[in-house]
Wavefront OBJ file of the C-alpha trace (Angstrom):
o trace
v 89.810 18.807 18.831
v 88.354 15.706 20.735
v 85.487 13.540 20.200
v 83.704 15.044 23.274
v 84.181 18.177 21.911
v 83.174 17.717 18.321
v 80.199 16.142 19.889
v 79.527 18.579 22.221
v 79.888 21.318 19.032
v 77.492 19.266 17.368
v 74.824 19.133 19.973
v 75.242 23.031 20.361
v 74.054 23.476 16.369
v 71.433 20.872 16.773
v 70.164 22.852 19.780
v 70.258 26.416 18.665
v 70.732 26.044 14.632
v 73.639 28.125 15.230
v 77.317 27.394 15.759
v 78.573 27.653 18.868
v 81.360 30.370 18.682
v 84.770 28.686 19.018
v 86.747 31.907 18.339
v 85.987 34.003 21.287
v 86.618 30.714 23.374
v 89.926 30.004 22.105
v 91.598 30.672 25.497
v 89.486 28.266 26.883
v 89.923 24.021 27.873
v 87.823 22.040 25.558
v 86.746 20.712 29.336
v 85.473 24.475 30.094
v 83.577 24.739 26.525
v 81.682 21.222 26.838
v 80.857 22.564 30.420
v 79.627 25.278 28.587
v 78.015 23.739 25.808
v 76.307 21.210 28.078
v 74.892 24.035 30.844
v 73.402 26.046 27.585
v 71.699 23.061 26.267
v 70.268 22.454 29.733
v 68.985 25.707 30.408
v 68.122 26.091 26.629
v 69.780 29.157 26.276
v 72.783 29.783 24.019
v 75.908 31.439 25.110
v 74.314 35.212 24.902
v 71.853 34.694 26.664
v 73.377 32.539 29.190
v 76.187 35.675 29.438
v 79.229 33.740 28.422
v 79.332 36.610 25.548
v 78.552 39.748 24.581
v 76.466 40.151 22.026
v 77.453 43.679 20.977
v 80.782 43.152 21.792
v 83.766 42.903 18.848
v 85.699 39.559 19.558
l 1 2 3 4 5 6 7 8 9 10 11 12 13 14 15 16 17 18 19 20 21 22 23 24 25 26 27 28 29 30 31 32 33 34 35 36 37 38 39 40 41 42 43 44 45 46 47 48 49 50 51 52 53 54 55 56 57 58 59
């Protein structure tokens, strides 16, 4: 994992007090989950609610 990343990861938590879930986003570029990260934080939404994940959903 990359600085950006781990920083990016790190923001997430700060943000939400949750971690952000890695897992279900294993098929993705660390580019993709920073964009990610970085458009939740923004919109102060995490990735439910933002609909990058399914809450109910089994991952």
């Amino acid at each position: 994992m990359g600085d950006k990343l781990l920083q990016a990861l790190e923001l997430y938590e700060n943000t939400f007090d949750d971690s952000f879930p890695t897992i279900p986003m294993s098929g993705r570029t660390e580019e993709e989950m920073i964009d990610m990260i970085n458009k939740c934080v923004s919109a102060k939404k995490d990735v439910y609610d933002m609909g990058y994940l399914d809450i109910e959903a089994v991952y």
